[in-house]
C-alpha positions in Angstrom: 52.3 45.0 -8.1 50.9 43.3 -11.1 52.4 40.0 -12.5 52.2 39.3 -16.0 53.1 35.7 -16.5 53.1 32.7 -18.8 49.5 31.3 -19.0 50.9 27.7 -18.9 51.2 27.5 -15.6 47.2 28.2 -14.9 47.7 24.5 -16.3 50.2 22.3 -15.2 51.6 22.9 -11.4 53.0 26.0 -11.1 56.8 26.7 -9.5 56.0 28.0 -5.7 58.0 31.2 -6.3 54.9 31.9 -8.8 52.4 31.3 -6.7 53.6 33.5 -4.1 54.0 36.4 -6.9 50.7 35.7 -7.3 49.1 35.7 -3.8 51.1 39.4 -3.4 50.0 40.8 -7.1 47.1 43.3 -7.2 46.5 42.1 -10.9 47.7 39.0 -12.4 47.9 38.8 -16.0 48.3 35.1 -18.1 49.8 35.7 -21.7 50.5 33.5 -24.4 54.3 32.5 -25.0 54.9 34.3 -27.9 55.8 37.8 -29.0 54.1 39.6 -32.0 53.2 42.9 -32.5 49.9 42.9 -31.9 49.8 40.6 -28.8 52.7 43.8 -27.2 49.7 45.7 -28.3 47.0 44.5 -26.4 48.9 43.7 -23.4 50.3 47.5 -23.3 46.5 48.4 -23.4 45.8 45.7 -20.5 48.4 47.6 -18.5 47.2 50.9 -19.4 44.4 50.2 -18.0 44.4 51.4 -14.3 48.6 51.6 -14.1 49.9 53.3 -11.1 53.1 54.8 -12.6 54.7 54.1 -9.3 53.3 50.9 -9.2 56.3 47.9 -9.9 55.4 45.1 -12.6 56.9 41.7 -12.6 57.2 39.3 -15.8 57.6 36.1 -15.1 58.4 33.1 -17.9 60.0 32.3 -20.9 62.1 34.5 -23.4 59.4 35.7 -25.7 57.1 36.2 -22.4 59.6 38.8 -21.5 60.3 40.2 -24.9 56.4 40.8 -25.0 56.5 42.7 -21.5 59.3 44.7 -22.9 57.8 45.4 -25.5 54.5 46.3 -24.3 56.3 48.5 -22.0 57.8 50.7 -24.4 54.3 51.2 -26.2 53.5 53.1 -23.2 55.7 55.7 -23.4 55.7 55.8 -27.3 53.5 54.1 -29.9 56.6 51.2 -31.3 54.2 50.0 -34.7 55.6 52.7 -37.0 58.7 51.6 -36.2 59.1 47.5 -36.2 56.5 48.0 -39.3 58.3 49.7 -41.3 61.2 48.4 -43.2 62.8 45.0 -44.5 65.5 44.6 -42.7 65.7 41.8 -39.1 66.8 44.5 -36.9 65.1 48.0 -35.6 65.8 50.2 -33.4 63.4 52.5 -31.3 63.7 55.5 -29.5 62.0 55.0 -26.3 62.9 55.3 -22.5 61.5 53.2 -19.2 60.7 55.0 -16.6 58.5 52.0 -15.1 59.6 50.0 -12.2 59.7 46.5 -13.9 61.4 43.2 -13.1 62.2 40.5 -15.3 62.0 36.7 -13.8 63.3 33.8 -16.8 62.0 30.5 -16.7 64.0 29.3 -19.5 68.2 29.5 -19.7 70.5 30.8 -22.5 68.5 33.7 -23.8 69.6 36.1 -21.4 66.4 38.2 -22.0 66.1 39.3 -18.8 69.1 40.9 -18.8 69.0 42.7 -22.0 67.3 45.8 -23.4 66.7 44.3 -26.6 63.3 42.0 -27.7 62.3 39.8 -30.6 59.0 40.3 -32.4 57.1 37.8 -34.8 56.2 39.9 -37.7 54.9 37.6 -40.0 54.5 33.6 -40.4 58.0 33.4 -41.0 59.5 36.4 -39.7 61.0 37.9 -36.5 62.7 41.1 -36.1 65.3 41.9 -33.2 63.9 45.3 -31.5 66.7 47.5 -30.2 66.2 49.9 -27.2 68.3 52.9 -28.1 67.0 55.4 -24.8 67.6 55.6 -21.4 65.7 53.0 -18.2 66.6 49.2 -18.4 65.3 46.6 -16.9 65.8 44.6 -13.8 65.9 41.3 -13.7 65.8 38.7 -10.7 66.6 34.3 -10.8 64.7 32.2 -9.0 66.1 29.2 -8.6 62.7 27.0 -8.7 61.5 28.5 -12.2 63.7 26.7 -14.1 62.8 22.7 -12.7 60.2 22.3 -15.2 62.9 22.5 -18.1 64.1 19.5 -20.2 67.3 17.7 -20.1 67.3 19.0 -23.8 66.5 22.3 -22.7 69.4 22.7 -20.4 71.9 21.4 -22.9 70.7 23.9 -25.4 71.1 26.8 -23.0 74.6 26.2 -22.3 75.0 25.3 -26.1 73.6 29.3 -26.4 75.7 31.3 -24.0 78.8 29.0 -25.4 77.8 30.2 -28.8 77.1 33.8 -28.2 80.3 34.4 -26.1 82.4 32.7 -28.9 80.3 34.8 -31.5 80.9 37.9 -29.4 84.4 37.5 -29.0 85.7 36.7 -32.7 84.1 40.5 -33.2 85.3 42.7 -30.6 89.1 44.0 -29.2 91.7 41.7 -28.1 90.8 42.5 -24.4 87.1 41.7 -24.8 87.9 38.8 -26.2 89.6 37.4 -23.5 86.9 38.1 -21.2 84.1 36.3 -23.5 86.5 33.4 -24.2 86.7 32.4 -20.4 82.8 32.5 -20.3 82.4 30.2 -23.2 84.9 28.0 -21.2 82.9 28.3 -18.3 79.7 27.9 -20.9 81.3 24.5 -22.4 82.1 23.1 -18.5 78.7 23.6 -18.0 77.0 21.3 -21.0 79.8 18.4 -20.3 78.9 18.5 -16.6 75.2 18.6 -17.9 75.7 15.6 -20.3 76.3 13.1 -17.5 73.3 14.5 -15.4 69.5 12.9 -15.2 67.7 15.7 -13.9 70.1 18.7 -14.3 67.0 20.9 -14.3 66.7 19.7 -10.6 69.9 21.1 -9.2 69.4 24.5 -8.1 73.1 25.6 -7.5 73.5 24.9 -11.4 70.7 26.2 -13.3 71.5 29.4 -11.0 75.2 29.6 -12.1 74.0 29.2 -15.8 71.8 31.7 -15.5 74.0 34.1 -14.0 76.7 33.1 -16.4 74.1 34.3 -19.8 73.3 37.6 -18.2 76.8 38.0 -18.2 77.5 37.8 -21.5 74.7 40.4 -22.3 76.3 42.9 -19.7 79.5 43.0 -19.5 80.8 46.8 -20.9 82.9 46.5 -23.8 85.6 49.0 -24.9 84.6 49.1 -28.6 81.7 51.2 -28.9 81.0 50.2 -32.3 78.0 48.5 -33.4 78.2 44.6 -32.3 77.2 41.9 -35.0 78.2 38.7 -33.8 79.5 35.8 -36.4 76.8 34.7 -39.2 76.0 31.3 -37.6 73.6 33.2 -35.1 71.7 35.4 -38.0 71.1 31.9 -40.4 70.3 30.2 -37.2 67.7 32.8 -37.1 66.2 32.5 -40.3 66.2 28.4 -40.7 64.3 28.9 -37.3 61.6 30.6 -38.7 61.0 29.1 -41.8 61.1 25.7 -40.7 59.6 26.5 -37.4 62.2 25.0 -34.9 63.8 26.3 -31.8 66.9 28.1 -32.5 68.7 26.2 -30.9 67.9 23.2 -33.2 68.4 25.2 -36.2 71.6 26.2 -34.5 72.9 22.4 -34.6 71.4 21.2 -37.6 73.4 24.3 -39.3 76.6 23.8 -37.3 78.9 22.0 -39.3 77.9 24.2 -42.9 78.4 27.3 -41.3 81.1 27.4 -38.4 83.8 26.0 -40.4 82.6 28.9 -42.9 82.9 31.7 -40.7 84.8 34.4 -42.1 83.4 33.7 -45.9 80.0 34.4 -44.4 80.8 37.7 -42.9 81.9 38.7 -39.6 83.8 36.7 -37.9 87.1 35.4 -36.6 88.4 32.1 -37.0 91.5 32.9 -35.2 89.3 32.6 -32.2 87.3 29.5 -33.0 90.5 27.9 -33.0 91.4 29.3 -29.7 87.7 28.0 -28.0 88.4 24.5 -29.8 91.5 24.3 -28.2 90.2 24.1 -24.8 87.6 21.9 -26.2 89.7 19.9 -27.6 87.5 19.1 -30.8 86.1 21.0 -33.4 83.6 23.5 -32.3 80.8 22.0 -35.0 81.6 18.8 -33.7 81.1 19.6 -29.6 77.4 22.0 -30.8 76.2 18.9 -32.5 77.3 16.1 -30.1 75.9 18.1 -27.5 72.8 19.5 -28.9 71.8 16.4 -30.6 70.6 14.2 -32.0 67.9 16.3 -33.5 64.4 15.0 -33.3 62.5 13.4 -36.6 59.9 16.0 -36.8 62.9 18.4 -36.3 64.8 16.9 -39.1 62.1 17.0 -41.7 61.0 20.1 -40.9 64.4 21.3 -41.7 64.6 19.4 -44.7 61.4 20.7 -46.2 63.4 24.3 -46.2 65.1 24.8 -49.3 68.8 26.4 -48.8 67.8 29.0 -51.7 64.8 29.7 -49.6 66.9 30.5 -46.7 69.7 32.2 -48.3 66.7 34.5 -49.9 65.4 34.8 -45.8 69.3 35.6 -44.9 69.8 38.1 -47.3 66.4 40.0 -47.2 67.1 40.1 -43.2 70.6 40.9 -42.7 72.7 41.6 -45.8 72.9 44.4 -47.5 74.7 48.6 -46.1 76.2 47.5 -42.6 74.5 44.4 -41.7 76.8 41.6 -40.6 76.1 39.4 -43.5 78.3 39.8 -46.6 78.4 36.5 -48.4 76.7 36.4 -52.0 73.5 34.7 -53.0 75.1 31.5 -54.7 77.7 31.5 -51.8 74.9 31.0 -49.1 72.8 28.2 -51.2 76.0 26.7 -51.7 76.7 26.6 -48.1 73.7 26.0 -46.2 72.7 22.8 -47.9 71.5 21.8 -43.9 70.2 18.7 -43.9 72.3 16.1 -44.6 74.6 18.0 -42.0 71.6 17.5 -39.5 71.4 13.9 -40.0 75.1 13.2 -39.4 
């Protein structure tokens, strides 16, 4: 077996499930936590090194940990540069199968990475492009229960913030029937961050951070009767963009963005309010309102980083990423900069 995993733990103490993957793995490999081209590159080359086809690999860590092993993975059957180089648009898709035997094991909640056959790459300072298996052999992916204690409280909220997020995003999109199905798990997503609110050390409860996990590979697996391409509401692809320029989580651009852009849904692009209303009635408040009580309040650093991002910058970002043919964004220029005007809606 050989581990690939995130080279953090060679410094603080690592989860026991780790350091038994370790004692059993014929190579061990520590990589950086992040995901760019090059870095897929050179770990592909690592693997091709002396790779027994038959031979299983296990990733173990955080999102772009696994996005990297994904990635590096496809570069063994087929060279992926001359396609996530070319092109100016945040999403490509590549032609390439897996015929490895390779497990996926998160050590962060929300992303669902583990669970999906898609990966994010850093192209540039500023830039990050969604990579889109279109070819047959997925992924496994396993939970372990202990990975996930050395998360933050903030951490945790953010990750149900995320599944509640992409469910609701994923069902204002699809067929009445699908929507039902992604309503109840952003339900089951919002039960999650209230219990999670009132909690110390939710990290620390095992039963939990296993249903949360469970509950965002859901959300990327579940079949859906449309077969037509799936771009979810525009708050996720700004969210995106105001990630990278400012250099925040997602997740903090996510609730510093909130109450600009959910309320502005369907003059963004796709989208249904009809079923932000619906979530908001089990929520009983305004969608914006229950991302930013729970994901705040956003740090200072957070805050002025966002606030050094001009919204003509990011509407520029937004449109050069996903507007433009079918891409899910269809709001004009002056539109956007009107609307994303972020920070004083971070502050409040």
């Amino acid at each position: 077996m050989i581990l690939i995993y995130d080279q953090i733990w060679d410094e603080v103490p690592a989860p026991a499930s780790l350091i038994e993957l370790k004692t059993a793995a014929r190579r061990a490999l520590p990589v950086g936590a992040s995901s760019t081209l090059e870095e897929a590159e050179q770990l592909s080359r690592q693997l091709l090194e002396d790779l027994d086809p038959a031979e299983s690999i296990v990733a173990y860590g955080g999102g772009s940990v696994l996005d990297k092993t994904k990635l590096a993975v496809w570069n063994l059957h087929a060279k992926i540069r001359p396609y996530i180089s070319r092109g100016r648009a945040g999403i490509v898709t590549i032609p390439v199968e897996n015929s490895l035997d390779v497990t996926l094991i998160p050590t962060t909640l929300g992303t669902g990475s583990e669970a999906n056959s898609n990966a994010i790459v850093q192209v540039g300072s500023h830039r990050r492009r969604l990579v889109m298996q279109r070819g047959a052999g997925s992924f496994a992916h396993c939970h372990v229960p202990d990975a996930y204690a050395g998360l933050t409280l903030k951490q945790v909220k953010h990750a149900t913030l995320e599944i509640l997020l992409r469910a609701v995003g994923i069902a204002s999109v699809v067929e009445e029937a699908d929507a039902a199905v992604f309503l109840n798990f952003a339900r089951e997503a919002a039960e999650y961050a209230r219990r999670v609110c009132v909690m110390d050390l939710p990290q620390e409860d095992e039963q939990l951070m296993g249903r949360i996990a469970e509950l965002s590979a859901l959300t990327h697996q579940v079949p859906l009767t449309s077969k037509n391409t799936l771009w979810v509401w525009p708050l996720w692809y700004v969210a995106n963009e105001l990630s990278s320029l400012a250099d925040v989580s997602k997740l903090d651009a996510t609730v510093a963005l909130a109450r600009a852009v959910i309320p502005r849904t369907e003059e963004l692009g796709y989208g249904s309010n009809s079923v932000i209303r619906e979530i908001e009635e089990s929520l009983e408040e305004p969608l914006e309102e229950f991302v930013t009580r729970v994901g705040g309040p956003l740090e200072e650093d957070v805050l002025e980083r966002i606030a050094g991002v001009s919204a003509e910058a990011l509407a520029d970002q937004v449109r050069s990423q996903w507007a433009g043919g079918i891409l899910p964004i269809l709001a004009s220029r002056e539109f956007l900069i009107e609307a994303l005007e972020v920070p004083e809606h971070a502050r409040n």
